[in-house]
Residue frames as qw, qx, qy, qz and C-alpha x, y, z in Angstrom:
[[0.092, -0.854, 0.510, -0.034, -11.13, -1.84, -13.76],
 [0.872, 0.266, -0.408, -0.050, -8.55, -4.41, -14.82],
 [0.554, -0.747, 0.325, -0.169, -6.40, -5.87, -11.07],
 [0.718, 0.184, -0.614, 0.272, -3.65, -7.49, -10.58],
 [0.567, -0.788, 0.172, -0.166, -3.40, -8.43, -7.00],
 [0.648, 0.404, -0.596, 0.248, 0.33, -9.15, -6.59],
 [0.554, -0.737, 0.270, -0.279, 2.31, -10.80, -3.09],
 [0.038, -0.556, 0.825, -0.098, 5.26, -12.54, -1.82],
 [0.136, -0.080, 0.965, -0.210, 3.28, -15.78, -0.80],
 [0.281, -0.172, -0.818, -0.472, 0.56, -17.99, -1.42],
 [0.366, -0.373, -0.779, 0.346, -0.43, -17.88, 1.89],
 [0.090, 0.286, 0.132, -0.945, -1.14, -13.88, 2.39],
 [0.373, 0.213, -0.114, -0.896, -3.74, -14.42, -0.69],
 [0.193, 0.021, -0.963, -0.186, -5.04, -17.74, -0.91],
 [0.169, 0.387, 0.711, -0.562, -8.17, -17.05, 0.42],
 [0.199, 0.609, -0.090, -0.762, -8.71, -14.17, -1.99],
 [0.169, 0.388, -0.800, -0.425, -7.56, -16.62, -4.82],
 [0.017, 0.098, 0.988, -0.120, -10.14, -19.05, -3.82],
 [0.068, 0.590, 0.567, -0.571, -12.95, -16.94, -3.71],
 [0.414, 0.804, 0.093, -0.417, -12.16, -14.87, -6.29],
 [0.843, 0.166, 0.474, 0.192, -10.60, -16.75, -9.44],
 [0.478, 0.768, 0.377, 0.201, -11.78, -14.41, -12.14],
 [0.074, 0.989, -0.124, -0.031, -9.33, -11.74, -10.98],
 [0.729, 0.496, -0.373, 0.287, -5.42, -11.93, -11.85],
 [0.850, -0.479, 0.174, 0.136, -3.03, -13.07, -9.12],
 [0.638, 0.530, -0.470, 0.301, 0.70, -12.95, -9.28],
 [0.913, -0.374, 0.021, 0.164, 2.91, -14.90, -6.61],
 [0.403, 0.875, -0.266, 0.042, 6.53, -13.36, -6.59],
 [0.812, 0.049, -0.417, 0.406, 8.41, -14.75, -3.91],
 [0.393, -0.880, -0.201, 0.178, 9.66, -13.55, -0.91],
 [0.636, -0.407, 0.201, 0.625, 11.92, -10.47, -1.15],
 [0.273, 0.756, -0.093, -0.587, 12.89, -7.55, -3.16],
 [0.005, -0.434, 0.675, 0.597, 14.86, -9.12, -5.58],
 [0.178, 0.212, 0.926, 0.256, 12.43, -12.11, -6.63],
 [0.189, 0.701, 0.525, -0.444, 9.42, -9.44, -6.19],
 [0.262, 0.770, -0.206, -0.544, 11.18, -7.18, -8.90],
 [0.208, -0.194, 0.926, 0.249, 11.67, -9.97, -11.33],
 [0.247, 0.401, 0.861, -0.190, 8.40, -11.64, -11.17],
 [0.262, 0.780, 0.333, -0.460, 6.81, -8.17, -11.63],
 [0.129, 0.645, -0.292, -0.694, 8.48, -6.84, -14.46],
 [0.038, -0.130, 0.892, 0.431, 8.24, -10.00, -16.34],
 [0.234, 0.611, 0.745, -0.129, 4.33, -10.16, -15.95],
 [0.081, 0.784, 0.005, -0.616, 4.26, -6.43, -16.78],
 [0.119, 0.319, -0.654, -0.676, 6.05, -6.69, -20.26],
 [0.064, -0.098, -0.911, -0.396, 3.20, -9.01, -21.12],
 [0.219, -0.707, -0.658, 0.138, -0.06, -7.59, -19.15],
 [0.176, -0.363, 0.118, -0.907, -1.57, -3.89, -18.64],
 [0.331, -0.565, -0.697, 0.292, -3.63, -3.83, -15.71],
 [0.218, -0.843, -0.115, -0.477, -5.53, -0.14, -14.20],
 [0.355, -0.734, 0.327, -0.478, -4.34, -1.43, -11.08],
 [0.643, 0.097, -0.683, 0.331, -1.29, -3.53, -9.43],
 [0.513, -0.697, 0.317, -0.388, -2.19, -3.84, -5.61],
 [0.399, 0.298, -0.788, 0.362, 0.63, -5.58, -3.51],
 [0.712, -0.571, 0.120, -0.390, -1.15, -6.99, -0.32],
 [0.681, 0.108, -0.649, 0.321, 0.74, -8.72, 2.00],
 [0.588, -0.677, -0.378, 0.230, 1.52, -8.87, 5.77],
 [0.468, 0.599, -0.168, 0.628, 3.87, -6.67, 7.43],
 [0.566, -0.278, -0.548, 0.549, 5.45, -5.16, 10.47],
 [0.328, -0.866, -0.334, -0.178, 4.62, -1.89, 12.77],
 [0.582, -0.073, -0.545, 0.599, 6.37, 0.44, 14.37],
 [0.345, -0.274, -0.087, -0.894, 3.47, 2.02, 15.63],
 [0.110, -0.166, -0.957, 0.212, 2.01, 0.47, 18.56],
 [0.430, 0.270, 0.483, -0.714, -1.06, 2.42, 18.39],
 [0.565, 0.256, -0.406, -0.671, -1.96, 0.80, 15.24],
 [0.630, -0.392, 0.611, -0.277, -3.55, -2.38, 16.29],
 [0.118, -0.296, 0.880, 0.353, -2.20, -5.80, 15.13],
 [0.408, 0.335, 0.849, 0.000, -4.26, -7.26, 12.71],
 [0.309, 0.803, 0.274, -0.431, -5.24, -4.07, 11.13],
 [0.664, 0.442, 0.394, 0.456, -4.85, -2.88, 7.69],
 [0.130, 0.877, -0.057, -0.459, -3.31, 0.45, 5.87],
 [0.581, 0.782, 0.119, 0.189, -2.51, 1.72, 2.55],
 [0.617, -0.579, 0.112, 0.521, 1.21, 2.43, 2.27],
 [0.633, 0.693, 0.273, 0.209, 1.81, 5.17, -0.08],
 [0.409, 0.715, -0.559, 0.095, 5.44, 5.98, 0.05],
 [0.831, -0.491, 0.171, 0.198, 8.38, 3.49, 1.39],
 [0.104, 0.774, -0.623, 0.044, 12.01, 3.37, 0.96],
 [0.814, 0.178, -0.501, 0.233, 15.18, 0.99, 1.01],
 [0.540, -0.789, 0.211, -0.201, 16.06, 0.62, 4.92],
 [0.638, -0.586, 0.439, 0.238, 19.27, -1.28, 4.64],
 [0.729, 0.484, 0.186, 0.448, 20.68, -0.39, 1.42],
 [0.121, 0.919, -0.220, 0.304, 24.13, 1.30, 2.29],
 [0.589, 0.336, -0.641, 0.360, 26.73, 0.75, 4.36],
 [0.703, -0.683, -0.172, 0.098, 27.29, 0.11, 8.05],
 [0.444, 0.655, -0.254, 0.556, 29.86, 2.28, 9.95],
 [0.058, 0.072, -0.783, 0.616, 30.91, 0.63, 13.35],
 [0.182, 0.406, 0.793, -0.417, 27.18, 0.90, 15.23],
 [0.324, 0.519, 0.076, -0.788, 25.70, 3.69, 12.39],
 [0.607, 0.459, 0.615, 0.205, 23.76, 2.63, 9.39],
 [0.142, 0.518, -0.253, -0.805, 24.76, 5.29, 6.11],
 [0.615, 0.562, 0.514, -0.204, 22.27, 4.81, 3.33],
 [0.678, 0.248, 0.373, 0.582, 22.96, 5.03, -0.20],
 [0.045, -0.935, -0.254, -0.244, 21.75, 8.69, -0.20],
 [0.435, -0.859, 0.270, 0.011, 24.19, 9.91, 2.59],
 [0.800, -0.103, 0.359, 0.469, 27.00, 7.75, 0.55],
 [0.153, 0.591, -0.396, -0.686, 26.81, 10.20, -2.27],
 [0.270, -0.035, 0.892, 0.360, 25.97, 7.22, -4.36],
 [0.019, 0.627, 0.696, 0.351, 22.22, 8.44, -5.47],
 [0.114, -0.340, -0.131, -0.924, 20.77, 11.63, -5.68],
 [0.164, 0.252, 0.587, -0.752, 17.85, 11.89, -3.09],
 [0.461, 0.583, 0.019, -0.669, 15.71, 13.20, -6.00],
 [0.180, 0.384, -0.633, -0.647, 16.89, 10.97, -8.46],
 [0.689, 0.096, -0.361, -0.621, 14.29, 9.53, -10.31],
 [0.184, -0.613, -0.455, -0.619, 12.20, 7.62, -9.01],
 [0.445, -0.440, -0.686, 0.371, 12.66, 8.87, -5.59],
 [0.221, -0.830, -0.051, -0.510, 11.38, 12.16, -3.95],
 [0.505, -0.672, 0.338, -0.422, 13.27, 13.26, -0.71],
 [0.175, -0.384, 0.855, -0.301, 14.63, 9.47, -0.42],
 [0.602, 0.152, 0.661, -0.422, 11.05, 7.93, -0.67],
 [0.041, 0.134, 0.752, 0.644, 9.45, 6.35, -3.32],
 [0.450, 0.223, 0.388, -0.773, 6.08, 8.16, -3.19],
 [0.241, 0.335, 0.906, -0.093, 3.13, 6.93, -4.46],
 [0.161, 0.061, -0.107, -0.979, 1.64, 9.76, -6.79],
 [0.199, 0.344, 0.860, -0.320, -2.16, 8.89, -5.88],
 [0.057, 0.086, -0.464, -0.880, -5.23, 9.08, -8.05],
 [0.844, -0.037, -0.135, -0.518, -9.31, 8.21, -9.15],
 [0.796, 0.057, -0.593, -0.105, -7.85, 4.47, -9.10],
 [0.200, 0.189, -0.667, 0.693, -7.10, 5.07, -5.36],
 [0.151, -0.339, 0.222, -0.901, -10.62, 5.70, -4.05],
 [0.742, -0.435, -0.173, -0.481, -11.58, 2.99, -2.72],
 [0.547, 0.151, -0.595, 0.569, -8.64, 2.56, -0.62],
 [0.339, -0.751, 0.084, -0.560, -10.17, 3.85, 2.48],
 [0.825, -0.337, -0.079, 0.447, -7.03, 2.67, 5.06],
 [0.612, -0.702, 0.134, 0.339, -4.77, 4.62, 7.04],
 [0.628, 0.730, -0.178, 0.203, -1.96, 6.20, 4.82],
 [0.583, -0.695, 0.380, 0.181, 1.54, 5.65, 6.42],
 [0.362, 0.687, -0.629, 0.039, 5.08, 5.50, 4.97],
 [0.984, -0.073, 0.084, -0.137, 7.20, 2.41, 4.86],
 [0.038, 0.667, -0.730, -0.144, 10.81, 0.64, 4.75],
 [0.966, 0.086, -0.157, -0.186, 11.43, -2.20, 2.98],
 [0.435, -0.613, 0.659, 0.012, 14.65, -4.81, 4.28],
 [0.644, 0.218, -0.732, -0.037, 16.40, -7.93, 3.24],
 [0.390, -0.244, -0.812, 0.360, 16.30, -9.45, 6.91],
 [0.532, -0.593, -0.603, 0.042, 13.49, -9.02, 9.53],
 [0.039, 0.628, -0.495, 0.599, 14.28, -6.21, 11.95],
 [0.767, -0.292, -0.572, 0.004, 14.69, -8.75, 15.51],
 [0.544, -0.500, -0.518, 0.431, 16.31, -6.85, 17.61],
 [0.450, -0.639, -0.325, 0.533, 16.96, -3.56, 19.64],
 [0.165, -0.586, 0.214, 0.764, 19.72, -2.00, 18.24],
 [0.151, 0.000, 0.633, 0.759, 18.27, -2.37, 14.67],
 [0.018, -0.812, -0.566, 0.141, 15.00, -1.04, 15.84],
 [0.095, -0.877, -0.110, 0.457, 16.73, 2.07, 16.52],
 [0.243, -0.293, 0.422, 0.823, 18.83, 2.38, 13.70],
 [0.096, 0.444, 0.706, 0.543, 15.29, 1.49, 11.24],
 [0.075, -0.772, -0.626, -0.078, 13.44, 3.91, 12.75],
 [0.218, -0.485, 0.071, 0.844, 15.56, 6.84, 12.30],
 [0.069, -0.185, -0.559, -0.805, 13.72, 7.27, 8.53],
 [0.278, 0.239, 0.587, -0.721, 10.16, 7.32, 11.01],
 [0.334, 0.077, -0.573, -0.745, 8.22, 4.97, 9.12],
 [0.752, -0.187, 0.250, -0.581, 5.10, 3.24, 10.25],
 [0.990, -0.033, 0.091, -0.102, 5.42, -0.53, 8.60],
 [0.299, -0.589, 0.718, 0.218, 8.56, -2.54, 8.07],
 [0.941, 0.312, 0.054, -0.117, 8.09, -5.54, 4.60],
 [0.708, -0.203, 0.590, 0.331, 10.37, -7.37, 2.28],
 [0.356, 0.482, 0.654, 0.462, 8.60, -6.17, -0.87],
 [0.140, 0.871, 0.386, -0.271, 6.88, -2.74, -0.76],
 [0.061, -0.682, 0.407, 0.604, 10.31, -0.52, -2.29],
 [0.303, -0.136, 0.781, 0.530, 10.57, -3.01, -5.00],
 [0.147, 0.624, 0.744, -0.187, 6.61, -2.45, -5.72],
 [0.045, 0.914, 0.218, -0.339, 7.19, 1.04, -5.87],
 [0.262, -0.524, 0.631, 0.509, 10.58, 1.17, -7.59],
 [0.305, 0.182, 0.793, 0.495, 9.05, -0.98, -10.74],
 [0.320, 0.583, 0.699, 0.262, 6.05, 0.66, -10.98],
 [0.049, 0.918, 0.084, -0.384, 6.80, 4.09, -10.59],
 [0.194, -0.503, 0.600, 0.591, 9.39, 3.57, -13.33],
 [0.134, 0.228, 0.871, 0.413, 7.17, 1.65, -15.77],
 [0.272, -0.013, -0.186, -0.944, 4.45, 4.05, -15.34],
 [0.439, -0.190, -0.841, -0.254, 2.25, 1.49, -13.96],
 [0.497, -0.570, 0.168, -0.633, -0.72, 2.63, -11.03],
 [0.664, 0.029, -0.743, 0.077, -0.23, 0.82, -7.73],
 [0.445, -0.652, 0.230, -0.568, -1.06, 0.74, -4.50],
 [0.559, 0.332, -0.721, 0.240, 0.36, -1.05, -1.50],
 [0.669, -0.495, -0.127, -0.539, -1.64, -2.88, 1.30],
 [0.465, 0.094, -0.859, 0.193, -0.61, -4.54, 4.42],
 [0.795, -0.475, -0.307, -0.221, -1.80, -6.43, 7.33],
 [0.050, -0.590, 0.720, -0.363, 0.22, -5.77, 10.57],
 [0.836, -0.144, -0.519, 0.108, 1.02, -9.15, 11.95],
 [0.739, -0.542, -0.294, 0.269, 3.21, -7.79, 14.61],
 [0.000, 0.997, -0.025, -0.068, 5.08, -5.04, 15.88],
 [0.586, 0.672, -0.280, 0.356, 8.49, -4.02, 15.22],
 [0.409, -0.777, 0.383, -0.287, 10.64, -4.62, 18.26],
 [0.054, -0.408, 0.907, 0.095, 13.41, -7.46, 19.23],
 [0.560, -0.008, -0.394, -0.729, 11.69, -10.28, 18.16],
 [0.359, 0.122, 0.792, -0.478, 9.20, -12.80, 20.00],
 [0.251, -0.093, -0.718, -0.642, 7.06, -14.57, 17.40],
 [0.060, -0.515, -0.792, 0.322, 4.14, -16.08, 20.63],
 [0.187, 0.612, 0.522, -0.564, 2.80, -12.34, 20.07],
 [0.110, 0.087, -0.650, -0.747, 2.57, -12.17, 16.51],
 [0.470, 0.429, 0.734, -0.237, -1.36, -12.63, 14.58],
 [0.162, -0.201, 0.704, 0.662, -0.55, -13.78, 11.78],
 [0.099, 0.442, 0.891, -0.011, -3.56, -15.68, 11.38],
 [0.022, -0.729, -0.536, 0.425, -5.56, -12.49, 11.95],
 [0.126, 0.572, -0.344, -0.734, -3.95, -10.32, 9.40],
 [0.033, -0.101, -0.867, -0.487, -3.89, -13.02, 6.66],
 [0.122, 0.679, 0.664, -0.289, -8.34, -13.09, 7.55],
 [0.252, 0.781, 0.293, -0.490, -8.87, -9.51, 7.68],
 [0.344, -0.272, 0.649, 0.621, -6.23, -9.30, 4.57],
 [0.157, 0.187, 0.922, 0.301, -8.27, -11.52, 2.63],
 [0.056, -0.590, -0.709, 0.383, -11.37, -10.23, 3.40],
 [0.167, 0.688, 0.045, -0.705, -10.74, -6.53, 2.67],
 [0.226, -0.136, 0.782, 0.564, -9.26, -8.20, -0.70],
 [0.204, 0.326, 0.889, 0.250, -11.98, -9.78, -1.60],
 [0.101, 0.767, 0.414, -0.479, -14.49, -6.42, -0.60],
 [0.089, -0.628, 0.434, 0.640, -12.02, -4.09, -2.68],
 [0.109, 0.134, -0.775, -0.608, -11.97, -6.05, -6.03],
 [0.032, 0.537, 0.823, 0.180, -16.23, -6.36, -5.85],
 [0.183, -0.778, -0.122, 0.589, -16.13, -2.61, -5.42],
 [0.122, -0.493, 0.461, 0.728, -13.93, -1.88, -8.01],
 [0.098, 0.079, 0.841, 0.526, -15.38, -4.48, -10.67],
 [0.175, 0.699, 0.612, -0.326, -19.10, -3.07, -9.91],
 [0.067, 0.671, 0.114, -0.729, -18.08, 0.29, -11.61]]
């Protein structure tokens, strides 16, 4: 199977990259907009079986413990739309996109899962992606009216290119820390990036055995 492991930073896969050379790497930057860029311009020049996005990523699920890993296979845009006094209206509830319109289902970008999926064996959980951090309170509760599990920078933009380009993918993170006002002392980082790396490195000597 041919991989591209893609991620926002050097630092989420630089282990992986060190260890494992022989497999293809792409660095996008942090964020949706430099993440779609990057990706589509590698894409027009590379096929790959499989684009996995690993990276870190937030919780709002405290029973999922920090440092652990899952397989996010749908997420959405959480703060694309307008604000209206204390309410967040998405672009969906603007009238401005269809719900359904291509490529979203219901709002989400789903993940239409396959053979090139089975050796993903992590937690499946839905996702929102953001342009800023959620840090506090009241933007807990407005992100977690769509009741997704992780919170990134990148995962919609992941799913948005390659479910339009027709391109398998799958989308891994490492909770560093939970979603809630924010207090970096009880972040582990350190501990996601590890087990990250780690599953990385398991996953793509799995796959390249077959």
């Amino acid at each position: 199977m041919k991989l591209l492991v893609v991620a926002a930073t050097e630092a989420e896969i630089g282990i992986f990259r060190s260890r494992m050379p022989h497999i293809a790497t792409l660095v996008t930057g942090v964020g949706m907009v430099a993440t779609t860029y990057a990706l589509m311009k590698h894409l027009a020049g590379h096929q790959y079986d499989l684009v996995v996005q690993a990276g870190v990523g937030g919780s709002f699920d405290h029973t999922l413990p920090l440092g652990s890993l899952v397989h996010v296979v749908s997420d959405r845009f959480g703060d694309l739309g307008a604000e209206d006094h204390d309410r967040f209206i998405d672009i969906f509830d603007l009238g401005l996109l269809g719900s359904n319109d291509a490529p979203h289902t219901n709002g989400m970008l789903v993940n239409p899962l396959s053979a090139a999926h089975r050796h993903i064996k992590l937690p499946q959980v839905s996702g929102i992606t953001v342009n800023s951090v959620t840090g506090s309170a009241a933007t807990v509760a407005i992100r977690q009216q769509y009741g997704c599990t992780t919170e990134s920078m990148e995962g919609a933009a992941l799913h948005f290119v390659c479910l339009n380009e027709g391109v398998t993918f799958a989308q891994v993170r490492a909770i560093s820390n939970y979603v809630e006002p924010r207090d970096k002392s009880k972040w582990q980082m350190k501990d996601a990036i590890i087990n990250l790396n780690d599953w990385l490195i398991s996953f793509a000597t799995a796959v390249n055995a077959e």
